[in-house]
C-alpha positions as CSV (number, residue, x, y, z in Angstrom):
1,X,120.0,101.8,88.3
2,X,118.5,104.9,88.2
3,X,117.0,106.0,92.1
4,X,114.1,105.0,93.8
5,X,111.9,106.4,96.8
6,X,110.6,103.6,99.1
7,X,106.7,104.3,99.4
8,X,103.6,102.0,100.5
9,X,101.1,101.6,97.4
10,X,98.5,104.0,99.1
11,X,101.7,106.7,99.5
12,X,102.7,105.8,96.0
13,X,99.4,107.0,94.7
14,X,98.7,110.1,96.2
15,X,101.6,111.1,95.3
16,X,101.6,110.5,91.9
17,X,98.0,112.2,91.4
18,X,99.4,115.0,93.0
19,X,101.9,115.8,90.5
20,X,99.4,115.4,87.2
21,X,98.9,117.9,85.4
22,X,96.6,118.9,81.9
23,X,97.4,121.4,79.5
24,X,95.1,122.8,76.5
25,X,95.6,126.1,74.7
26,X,98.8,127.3,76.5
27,X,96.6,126.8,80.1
28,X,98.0,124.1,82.3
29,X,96.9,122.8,86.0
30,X,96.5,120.1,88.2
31,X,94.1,117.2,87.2
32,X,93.2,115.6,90.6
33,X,92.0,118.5,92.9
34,X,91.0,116.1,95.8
35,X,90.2,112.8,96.9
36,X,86.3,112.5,98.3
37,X,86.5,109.2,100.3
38,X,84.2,107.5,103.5
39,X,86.9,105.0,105.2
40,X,86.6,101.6,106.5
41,X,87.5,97.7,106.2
42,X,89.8,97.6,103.0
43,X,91.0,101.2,102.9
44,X,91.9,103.2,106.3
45,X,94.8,101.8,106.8
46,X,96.2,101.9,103.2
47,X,95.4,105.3,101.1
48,X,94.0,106.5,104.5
49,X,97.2,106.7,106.1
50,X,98.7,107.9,103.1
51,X,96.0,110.9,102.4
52,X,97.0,111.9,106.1
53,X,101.0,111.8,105.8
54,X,100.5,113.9,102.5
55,X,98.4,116.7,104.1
56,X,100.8,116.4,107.1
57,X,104.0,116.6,104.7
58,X,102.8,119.2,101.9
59,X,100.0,121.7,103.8
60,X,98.6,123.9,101.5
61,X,100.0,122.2,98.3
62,X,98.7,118.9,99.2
63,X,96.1,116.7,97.7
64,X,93.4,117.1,100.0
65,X,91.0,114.9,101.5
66,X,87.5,115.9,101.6
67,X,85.0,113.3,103.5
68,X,81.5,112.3,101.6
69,X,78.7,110.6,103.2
70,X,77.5,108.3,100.9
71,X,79.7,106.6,98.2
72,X,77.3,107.1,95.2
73,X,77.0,110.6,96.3
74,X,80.9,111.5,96.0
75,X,81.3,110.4,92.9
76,X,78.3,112.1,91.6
77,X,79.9,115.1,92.9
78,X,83.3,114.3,91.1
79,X,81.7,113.7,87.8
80,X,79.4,117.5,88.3
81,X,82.9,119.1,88.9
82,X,84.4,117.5,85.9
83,X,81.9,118.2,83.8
84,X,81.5,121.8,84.8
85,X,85.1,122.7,84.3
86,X,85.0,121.2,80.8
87,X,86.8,117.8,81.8
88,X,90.5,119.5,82.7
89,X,89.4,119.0,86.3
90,X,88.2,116.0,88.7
91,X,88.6,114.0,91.8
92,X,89.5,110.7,92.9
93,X,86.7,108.9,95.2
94,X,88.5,106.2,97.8
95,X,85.8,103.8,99.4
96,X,86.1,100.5,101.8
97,X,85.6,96.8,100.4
98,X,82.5,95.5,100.0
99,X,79.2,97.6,100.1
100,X,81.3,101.0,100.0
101,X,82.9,100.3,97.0
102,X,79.2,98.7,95.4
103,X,77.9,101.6,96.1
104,X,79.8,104.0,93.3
105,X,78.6,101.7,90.8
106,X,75.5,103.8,89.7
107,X,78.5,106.9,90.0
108,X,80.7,105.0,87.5
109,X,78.1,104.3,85.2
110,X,76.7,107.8,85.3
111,X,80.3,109.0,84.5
112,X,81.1,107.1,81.8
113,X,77.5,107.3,79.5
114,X,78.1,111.0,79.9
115,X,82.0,110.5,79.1
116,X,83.2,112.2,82.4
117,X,86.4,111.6,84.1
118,X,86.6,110.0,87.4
119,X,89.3,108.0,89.1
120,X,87.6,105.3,91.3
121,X,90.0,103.5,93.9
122,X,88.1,101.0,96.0
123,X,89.4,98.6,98.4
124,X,89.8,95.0,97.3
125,X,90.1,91.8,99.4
126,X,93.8,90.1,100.2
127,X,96.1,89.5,97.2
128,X,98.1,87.2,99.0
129,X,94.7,85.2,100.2
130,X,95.7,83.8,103.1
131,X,93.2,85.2,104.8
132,X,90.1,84.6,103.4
133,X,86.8,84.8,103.3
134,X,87.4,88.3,104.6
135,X,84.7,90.5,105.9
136,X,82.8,91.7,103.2
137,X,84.2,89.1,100.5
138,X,82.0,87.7,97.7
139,X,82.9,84.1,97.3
140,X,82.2,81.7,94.5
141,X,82.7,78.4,94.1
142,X,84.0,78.7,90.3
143,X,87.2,81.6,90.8
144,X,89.2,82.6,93.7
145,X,89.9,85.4,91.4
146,X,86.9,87.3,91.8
147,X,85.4,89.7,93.9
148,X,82.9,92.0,93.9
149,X,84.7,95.3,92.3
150,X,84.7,93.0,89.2
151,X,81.4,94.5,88.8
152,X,82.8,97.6,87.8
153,X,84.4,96.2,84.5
154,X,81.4,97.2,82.4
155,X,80.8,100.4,84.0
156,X,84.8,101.4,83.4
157,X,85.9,103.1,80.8
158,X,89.4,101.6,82.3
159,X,90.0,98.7,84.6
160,X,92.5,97.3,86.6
161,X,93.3,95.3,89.6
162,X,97.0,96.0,91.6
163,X,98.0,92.5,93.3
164,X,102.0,93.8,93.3
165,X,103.4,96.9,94.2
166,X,105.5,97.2,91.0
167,X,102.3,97.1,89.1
168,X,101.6,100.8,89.5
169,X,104.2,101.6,87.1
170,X,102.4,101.3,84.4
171,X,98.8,101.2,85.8
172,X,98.6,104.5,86.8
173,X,100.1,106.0,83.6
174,X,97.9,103.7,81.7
175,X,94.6,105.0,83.8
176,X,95.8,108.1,83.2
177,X,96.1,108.2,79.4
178,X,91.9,107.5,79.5
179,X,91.2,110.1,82.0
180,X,92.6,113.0,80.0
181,X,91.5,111.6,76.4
182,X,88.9,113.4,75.4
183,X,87.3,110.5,73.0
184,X,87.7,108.0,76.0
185,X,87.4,109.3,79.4
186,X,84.7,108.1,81.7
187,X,85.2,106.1,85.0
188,X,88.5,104.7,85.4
189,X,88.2,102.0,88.1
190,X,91.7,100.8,89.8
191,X,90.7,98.1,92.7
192,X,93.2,98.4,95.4
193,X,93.5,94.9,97.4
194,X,93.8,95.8,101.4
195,X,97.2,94.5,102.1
196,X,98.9,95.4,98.8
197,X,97.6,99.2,99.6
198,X,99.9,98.5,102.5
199,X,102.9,96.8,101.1
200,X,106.4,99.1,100.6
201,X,108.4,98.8,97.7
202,X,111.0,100.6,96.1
203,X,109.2,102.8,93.0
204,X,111.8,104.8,90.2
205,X,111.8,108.0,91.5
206,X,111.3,109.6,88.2
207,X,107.4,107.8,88.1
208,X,106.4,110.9,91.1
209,X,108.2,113.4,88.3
210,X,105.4,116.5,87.6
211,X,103.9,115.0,84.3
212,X,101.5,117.1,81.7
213,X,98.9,115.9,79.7
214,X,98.5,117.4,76.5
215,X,94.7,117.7,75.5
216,X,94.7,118.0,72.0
217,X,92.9,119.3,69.6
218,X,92.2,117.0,66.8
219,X,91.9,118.5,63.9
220,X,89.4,116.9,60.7
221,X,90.7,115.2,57.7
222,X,91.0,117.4,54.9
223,X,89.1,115.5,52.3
224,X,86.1,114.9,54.9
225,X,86.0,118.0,55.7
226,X,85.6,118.8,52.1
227,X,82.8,116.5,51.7
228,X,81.0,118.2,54.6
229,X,81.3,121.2,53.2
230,X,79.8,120.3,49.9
231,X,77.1,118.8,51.4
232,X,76.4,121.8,53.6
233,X,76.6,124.5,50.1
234,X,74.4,122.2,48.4
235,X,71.5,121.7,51.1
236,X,68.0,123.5,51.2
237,X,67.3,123.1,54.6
238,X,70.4,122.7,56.9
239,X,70.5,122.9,61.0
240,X,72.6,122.1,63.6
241,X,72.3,120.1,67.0
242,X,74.3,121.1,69.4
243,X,75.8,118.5,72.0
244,X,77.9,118.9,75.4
245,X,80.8,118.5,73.2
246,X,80.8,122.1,71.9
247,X,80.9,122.8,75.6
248,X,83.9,120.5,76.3
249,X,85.9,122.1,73.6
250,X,85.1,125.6,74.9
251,X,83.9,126.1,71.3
252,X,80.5,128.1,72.0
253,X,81.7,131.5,70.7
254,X,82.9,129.4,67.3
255,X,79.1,128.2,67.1
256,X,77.9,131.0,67.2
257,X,79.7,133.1,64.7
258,X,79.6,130.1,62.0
259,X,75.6,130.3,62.8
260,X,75.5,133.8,62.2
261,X,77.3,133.7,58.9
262,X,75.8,131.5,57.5
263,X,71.9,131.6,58.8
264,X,71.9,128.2,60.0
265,X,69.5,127.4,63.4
266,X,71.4,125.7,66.1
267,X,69.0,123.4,68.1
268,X,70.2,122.1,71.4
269,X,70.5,118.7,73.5
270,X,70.3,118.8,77.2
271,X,74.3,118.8,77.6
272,X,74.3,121.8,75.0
273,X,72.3,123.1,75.5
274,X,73.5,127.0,77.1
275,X,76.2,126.6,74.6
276,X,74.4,129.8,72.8
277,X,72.7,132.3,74.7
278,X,68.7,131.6,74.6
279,X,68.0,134.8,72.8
280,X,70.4,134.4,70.4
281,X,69.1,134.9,66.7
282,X,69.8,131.4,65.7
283,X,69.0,129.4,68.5
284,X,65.8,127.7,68.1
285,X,66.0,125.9,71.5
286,X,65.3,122.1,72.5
287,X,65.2,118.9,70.1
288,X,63.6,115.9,70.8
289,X,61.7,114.2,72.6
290,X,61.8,116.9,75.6
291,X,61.9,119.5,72.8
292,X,60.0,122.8,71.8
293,X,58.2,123.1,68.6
294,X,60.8,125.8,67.1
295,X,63.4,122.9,67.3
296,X,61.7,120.6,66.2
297,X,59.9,121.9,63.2
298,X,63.4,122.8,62.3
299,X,64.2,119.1,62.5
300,X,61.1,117.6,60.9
301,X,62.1,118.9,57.3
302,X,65.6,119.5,57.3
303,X,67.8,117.8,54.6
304,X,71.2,117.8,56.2
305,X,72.0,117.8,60.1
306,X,75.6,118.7,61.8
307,X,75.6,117.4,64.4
308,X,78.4,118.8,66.8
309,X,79.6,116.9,69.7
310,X,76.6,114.6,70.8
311,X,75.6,110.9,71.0
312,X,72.4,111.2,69.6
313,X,70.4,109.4,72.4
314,X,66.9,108.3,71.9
315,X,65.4,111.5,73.8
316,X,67.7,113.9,71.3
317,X,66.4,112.1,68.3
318,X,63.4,110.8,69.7
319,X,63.7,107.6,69.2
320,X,64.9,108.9,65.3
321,X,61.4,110.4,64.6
322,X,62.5,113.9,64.8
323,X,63.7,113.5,61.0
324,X,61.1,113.0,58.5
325,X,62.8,113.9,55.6
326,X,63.9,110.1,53.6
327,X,67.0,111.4,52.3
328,X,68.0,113.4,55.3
329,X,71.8,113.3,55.7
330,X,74.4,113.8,58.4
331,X,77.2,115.6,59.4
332,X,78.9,114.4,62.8
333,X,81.8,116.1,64.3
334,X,82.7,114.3,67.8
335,X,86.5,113.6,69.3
336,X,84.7,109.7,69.4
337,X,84.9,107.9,66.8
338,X,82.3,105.9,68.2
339,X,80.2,108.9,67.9
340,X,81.0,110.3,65.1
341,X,79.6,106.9,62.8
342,X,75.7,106.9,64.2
343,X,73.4,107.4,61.9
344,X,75.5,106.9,58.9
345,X,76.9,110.3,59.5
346,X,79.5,111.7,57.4
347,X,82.1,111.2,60.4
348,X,84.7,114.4,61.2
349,X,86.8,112.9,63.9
350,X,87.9,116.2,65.0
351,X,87.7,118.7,68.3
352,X,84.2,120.9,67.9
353,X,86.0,124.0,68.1
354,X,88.8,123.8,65.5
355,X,86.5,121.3,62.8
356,X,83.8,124.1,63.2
357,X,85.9,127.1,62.6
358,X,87.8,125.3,59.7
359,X,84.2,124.1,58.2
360,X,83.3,128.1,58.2
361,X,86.4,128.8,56.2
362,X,85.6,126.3,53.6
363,X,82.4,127.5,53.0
364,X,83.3,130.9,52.8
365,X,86.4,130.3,50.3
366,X,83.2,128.5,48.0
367,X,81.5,131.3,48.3
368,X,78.8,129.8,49.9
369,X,76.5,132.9,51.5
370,X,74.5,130.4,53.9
371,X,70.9,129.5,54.0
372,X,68.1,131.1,51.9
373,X,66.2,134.6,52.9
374,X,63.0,132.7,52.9
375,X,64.1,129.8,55.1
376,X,65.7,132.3,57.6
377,X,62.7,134.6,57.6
378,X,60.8,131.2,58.6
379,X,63.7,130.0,61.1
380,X,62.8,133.5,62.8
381,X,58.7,132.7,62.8
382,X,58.7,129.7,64.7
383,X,61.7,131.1,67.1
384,X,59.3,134.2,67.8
385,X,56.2,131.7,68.2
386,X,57.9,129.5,70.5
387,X,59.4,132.0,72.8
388,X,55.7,133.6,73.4
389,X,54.8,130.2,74.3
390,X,57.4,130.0,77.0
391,X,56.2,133.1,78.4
392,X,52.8,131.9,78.5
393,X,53.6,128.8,80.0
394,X,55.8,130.5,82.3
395,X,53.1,132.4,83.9
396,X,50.8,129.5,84.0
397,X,49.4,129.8,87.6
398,X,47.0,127.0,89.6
399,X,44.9,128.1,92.1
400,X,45.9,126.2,95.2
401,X,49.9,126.0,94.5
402,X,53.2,126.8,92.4
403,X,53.2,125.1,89.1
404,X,56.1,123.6,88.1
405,X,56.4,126.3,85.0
406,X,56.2,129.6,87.8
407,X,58.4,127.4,90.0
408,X,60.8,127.5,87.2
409,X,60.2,131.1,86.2
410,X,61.0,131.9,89.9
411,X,64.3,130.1,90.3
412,X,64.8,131.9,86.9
413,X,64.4,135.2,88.0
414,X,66.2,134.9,91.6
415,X,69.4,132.9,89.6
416,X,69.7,136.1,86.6
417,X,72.4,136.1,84.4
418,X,75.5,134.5,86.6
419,X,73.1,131.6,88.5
420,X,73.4,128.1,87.3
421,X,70.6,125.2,87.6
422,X,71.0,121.3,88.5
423,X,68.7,118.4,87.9
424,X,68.8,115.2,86.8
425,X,65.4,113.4,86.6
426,X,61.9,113.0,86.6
427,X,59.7,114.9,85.1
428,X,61.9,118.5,85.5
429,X,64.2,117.7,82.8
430,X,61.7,117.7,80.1
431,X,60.5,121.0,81.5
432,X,63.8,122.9,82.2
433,X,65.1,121.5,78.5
434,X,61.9,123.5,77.1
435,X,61.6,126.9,79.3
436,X,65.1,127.6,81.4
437,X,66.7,130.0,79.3
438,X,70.4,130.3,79.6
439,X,72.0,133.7,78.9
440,X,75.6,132.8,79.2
441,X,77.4,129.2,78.9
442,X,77.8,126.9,82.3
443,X,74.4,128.1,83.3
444,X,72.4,124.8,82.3
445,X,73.5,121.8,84.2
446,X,71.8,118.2,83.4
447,X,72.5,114.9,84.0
448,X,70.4,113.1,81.5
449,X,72.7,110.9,79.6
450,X,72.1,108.2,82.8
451,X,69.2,110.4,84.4
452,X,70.1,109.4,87.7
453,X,67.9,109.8,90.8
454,X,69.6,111.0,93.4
455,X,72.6,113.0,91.1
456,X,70.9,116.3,92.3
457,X,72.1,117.5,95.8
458,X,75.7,115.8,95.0
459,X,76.0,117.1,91.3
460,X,75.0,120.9,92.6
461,X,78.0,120.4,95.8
462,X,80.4,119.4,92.6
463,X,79.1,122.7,90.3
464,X,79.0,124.8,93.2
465,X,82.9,123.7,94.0
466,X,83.8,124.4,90.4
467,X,82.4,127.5,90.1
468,X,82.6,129.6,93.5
469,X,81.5,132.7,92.1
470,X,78.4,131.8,90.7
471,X,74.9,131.1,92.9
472,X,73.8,127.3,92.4
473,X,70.1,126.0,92.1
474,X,69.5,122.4,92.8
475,X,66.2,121.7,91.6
476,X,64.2,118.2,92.1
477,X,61.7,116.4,93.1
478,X,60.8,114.3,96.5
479,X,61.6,111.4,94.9
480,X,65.0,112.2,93.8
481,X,65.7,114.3,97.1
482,X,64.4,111.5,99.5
483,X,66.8,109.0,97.5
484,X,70.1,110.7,98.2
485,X,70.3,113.8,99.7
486,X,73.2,113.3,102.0
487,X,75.9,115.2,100.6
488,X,74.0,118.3,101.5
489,X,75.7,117.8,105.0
490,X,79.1,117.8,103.4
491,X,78.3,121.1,101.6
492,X,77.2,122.6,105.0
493,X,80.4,120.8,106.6
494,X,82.4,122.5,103.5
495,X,81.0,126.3,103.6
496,X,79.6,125.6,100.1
497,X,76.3,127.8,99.4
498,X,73.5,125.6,97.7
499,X,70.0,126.3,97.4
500,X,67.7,123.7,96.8
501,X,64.4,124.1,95.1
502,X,62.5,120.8,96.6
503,X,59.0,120.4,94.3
504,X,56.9,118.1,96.1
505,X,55.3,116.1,93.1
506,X,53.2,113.3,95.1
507,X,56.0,111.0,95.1
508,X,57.2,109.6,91.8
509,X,54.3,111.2,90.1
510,X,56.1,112.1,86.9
511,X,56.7,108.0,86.0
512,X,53.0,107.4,87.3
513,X,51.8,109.8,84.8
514,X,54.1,108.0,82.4
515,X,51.9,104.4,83.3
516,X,48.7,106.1,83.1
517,X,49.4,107.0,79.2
518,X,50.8,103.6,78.2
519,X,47.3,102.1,79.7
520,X,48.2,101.8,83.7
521,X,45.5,102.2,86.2
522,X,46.0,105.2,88.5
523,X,45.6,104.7,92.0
């Protein structure tokens, strides 16, 4: 037998996260900078204890605790963080049984319809279930098997439930394997029942052993990517949309030398959008339903779209109108497979950066010189026409108050090249999609693959902690900042600069507006 390290379950876990690490393009670091938690029935006694023995026992080096104030919040905040460092980065988010642990539902969900890694560890009632109802249980009368963190089962990208100690051997290498895959990652959920957090046992020592995740980078198949390329030579009227996967794959610069060469417009969804600066020759800004009309001119005839690391959602496509051409075709080059297939796309299962760059060299050996001098001269008139628009609208001012445009203009202008912008929803999104302009990647951050109320304050803490060296604007609305505003308490408790752009709209005015044009009264 091979030698072990006695450990509780809660001990066992922290200090296994501590010694996981991710490694992509020669550039390797820990995975789990932190655990955000709020403590109580079902937890302080089990990874409680354990998150205060390990910054006791390691100082500096350990895995530190941070404290939240609302559950929902923290893992917002974790899921901002990962996103902003491209997914090689997040924290785990410990809560109490019960209503602590329903509360990161909306977080989980958020996380994984925007494919961002999160490691959730909720308390769990008694494994043993001797004593029982506890506080805080959910009984039913057809399972004793149940309770409520069975609710995060379809919000979990992974899902799991540790009744033994010896369980963890393979649960946690098992969660792990999701969190760094980058076609699967999204909230991984492992329910932690109250006394088993407690329970010692004797774990291989080799499972606390440093381990390194190696994110690859998928390269396309061969004759695909041939087919692609073929398709690409022989179209009239070509574009691309570009998704938050060319941001995960840290493939911007790639983007935009393959636009250059070969003349094609890049349009942008609201995770990619950023990816190529706004004044960038071949950007012709938002698609879709939030879109301007330089994008979506572009879309309305085009014959074949590539379309680079995105789920084309219903606002991206809106709601598949944006193409009006019947024998439109597409290109999709995602890590999911899942992905990849909509639209009876031509699927490249591949990583954006290297299908992109080894797309360009296939069209270059063809000797394929890129998109006609008349359709580029035309992809450069409606880029200069919607750009004056912006600065019209821009400057739009209202008598009595700041419009929403100037209010945007002026958060603009006081974030310059380095400051980056958060929101999430209402009727902002729409407008920062259309008139933020984004000189440099990381500058454009929005949740709108859940659009979750409340992501705002929380998502700018977790941006802000990611990147300390660039200024953060939190723009939203009172409806949003009334709904959860909480963490800005930890970000003051933290020393973490914010500055929030509150825009008092009337109260939910923007999905008031949205009854008044399907036929609702207004009151």
């Amino acid at each position: 037998m091979g030698s072990t390290r006695r450990l509780t379950v809660a001990q066992a876990i922290v200090a296994y996260l501590r010694e996981q690490e991710v490694e992509r393009d020669g550039r390797r670091g820990r995975f789990i900078q932190g655990v955000f938690g709020i403590f109580g029935h079902g937890n302080v006694a089990g990874l409680g204890e354990a998150l205060e023995a390990e910054q006791r026992a390691n100082g500096a080096d350990a895995l530190r605790y941070r404290q939240a104030r609302n559950e929902q919040g923290m893992v917002h905040l974790a899921a901002a963080y990962a996103k902003q460092k491209r997914r090689m980065e997040t924290f785990a988010c410990t809560t109490s049984i019960g209503p602590g642990a329903t509360n990161m539902l909306t977080g989980a969900a958020m996380a994984t319809v925007n494919r961002l890694p999160v490691l959730l560890l909720p308390g769990d009632l008694f494994a043993t279930r001797r004593v029982t109802p506890v506080l805080q249980q959910l009984e039913q009368p057809w399972s004793q098997n149940v309770s409520v963190n069975d609710a995060f089962r379809p919000v979990s990208r992974h899902w799991d439930r540790i009744e033994r100690p010896e369980q963890l051997i393979t649960a946690l290498p098992a969660a792990f394997r999701v969190l760094t895959s980058p076609a699967e990652t999204g909230a991984v959920t492992l329910a932690l029942p109250q006394d088993v957090q407690a329970e010692a046992y004797d774990f291989p020592a080799h499972l606390f052993e440093r381990r390194v995740w190696a994110i690859p980078r998928i390269r396309p198949d061969r004759d695909l990517l041939a087919r692609a390329a073929d398709l690409l030579r022989t179209a009239k009227r070509p574009m691309v949309v570009c998704g938050g996967g060319v941001r995960y794959a840290e493939a911007e610069a790639t983007l935009a030398a393959f636009a250059e060469r070969f003349g094609i417009p890049v349009t942008e969804t609201q995770a990619g959008k950023g990816s190529l600066a706004w004044d960038h020759p071949c950007n012709l800004g938002a698609l879709g339903a939030t879109g301007g009309s330089a994008g979506n001119a572009i879309a309305r005839d085009a014959d074949v779209v590539l379309a680079i690391g995105t789920r084309l959602s219903d606002f991206t496509t809106a709601s598949w109108t944006a193409w009006q051409d019947p024998d439109v075709r597409f290109i999709a080059i995602n890590v999911a497979e899942l992905d990849a297939a909509k639209a009876r796309a031509l699927p490249i299962v591949a990583d954006a950066r290297v299908a992109i760059e080894e797309l360009g060299e296939r069209l270059a050996a063809a000797g394929w010189t890129g998109v006609a001098p008349e359709r580029r001269a035309e992809q450069e008139r409606l880029r200069a026409a919607w750009n004056a628009e912006v600065d019209r609208v821009l400057h739009l001012r209202t008598p009595r108050h700041v419009s929403q445009p100037e209010a945007i203009r002026l958060t603009m202008e006081a974030a310059g090249r380095d400051g980056i912008v958060v929101c999430a929803a209402g009727s902002l999104p729409g407008d920062l999609h259309k008139l933020w302009r984004s000189p440099r990647p990381g500058g454009y951050h929005l949740e709108y693959g859940y659009s979750t109320m409340g992501y705002e304050v929380a998502g700018g803490m977790g941006v802000a902690m990611a990147e300390p060296g660039r200024r953060v604007y939190v723009m939203v609305g009172d409806g949003s900042w009334l709904m959860l505003s909480a963490e800005i308490a930890t970000a003051v408790q933290e020393a973490i600069p914010l500055t929030v752009v509150l825009l008092d709209n009337h109260g939910f005015r923007c999905i008031g507006n949205l009854a008044t044009s399907c036929g609702g009264e207004r009151t």
